[in-house]
C-alpha positions in Angstrom: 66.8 -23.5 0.6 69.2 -20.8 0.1 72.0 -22.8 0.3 70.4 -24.9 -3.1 71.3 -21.4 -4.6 74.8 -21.9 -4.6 75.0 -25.8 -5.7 74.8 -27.0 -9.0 73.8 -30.2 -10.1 73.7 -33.6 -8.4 74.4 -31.6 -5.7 71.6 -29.2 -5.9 68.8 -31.9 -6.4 70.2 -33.9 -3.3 70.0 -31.0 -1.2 66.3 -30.0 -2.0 65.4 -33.4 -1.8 66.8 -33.5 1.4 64.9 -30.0 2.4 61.7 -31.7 0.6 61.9 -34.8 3.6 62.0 -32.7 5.8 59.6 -30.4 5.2 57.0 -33.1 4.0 57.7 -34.4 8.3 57.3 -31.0 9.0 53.4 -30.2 7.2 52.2 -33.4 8.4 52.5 -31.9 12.0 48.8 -30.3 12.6 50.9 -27.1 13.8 52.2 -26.4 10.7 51.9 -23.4 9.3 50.7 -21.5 5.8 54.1 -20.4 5.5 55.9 -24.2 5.7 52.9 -25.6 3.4 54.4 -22.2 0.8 58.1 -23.5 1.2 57.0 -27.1 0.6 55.3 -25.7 -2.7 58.1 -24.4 -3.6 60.6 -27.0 -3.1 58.5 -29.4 -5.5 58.7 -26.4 -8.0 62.7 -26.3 -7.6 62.6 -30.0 -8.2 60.6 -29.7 -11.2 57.4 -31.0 -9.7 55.6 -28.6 -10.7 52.0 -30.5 -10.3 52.8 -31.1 -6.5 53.5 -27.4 -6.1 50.1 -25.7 -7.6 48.2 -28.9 -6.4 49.5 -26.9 -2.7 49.3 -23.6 -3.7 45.6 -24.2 -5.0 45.0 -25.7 -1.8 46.6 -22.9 0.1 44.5 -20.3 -2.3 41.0 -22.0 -0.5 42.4 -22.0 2.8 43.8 -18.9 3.0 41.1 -16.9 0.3 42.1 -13.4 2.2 45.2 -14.1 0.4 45.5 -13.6 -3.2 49.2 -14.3 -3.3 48.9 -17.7 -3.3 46.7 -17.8 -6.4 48.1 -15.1 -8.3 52.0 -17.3 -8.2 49.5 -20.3 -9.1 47.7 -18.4 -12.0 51.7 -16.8 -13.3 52.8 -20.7 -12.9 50.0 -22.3 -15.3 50.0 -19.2 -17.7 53.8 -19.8 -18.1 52.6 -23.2 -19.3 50.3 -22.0 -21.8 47.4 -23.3 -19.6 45.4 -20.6 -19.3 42.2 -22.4 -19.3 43.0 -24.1 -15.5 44.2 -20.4 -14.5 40.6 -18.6 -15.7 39.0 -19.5 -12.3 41.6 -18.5 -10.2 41.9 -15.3 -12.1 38.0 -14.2 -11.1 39.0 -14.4 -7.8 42.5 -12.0 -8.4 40.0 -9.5 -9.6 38.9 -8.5 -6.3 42.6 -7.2 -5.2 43.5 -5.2 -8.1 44.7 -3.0 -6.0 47.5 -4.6 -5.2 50.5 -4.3 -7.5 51.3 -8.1 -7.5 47.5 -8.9 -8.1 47.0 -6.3 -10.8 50.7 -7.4 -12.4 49.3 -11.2 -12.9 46.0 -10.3 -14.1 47.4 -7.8 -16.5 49.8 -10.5 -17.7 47.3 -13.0 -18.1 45.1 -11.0 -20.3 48.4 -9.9 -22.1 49.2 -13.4 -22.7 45.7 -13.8 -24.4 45.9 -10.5 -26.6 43.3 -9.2 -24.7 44.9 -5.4 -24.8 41.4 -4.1 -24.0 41.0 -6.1 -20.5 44.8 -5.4 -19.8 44.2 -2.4 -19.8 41.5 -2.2 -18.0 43.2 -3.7 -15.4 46.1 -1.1 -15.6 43.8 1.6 -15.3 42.0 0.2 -11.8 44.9 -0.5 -10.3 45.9 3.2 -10.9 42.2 4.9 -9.7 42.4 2.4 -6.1 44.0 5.4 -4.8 43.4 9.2 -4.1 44.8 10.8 -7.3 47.6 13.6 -6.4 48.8 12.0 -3.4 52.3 9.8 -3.0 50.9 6.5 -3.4 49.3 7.7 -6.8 52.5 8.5 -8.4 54.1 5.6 -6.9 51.2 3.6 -8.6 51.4 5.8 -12.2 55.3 4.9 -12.4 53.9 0.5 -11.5 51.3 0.6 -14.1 54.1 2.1 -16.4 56.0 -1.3 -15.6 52.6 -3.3 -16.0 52.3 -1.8 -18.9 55.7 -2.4 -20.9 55.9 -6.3 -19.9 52.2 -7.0 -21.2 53.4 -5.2 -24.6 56.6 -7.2 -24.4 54.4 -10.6 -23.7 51.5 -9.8 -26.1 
């Protein structure tokens, strides 16, 4: 996959349709893991098939519901379509893991992307309160939300 980084072109889509084969043998094994079911979302994403990969990341979402990765990169990938009806469910379910800065970054986003400042907000300010105020982590967390904060005025 890294290797696709480098190539351009004809060259490029051959090799990740080569990576694609392989890793579609690969899944259909009954050891395969979360992690080779992510890369093969992913390669359908870097070949444009972009259905293919949330259809898998929406599957790997229910499988793996511990994990709120997995549905906030599907929730970022239909809100950067504009589809933010399809990423409302998914989004209920981010809620419960604000308190992690790649959870709380999509669901700030996604209410940025709707001019909801109010619930952006919001979000911002929960992420910030999931820790004990005055220690490291809370500054570390004040200087995230400040990031959080400037994209969702930048995308609003």
């Amino acid at each position: 996959m890294l290797a696709s980084r480098n190539l351009l072109g004809e060259e490029r889509a051959k090799t990740l349709k080569e990576a694609l084969k392989i890793m579609e043998q690969i899944t259909k094994d009954s050891k395969a893991s979360t992690r080779d079911f992510f890369q093969l979302s992913q390669l359908h994403r870097s070949l444009g098939d972009r259905e293919s990969a949330r259809k898998i990341l929406g599957e790997l979402a229910q499988k793996e519901s511990g994990n709120l990765v997995y549905g906030a990169l599907l929730v970022d990938d239909l809100m950067n379509d504009g589809q933010s009806a399809l990423a409302e469910p998914m989004l209920k379910r981010l809620t419960t893991g604000i308190h992690d800065v790649r959870i709380a970054g999509t669901v700030t986003r996604y209410y940025a992307r709707l001019n909801d400042t109010r619930k952006a907000m919001e979000t911002v300010e929960k992420f910030t309160r999931s820790v004990d105020p005055g220690t490291k982590e809370a500054v570390i967390r004040q200087s995230q939300a400040a990031e959080m904060l400037d994209i969702a005025s930048r995308i609003a």
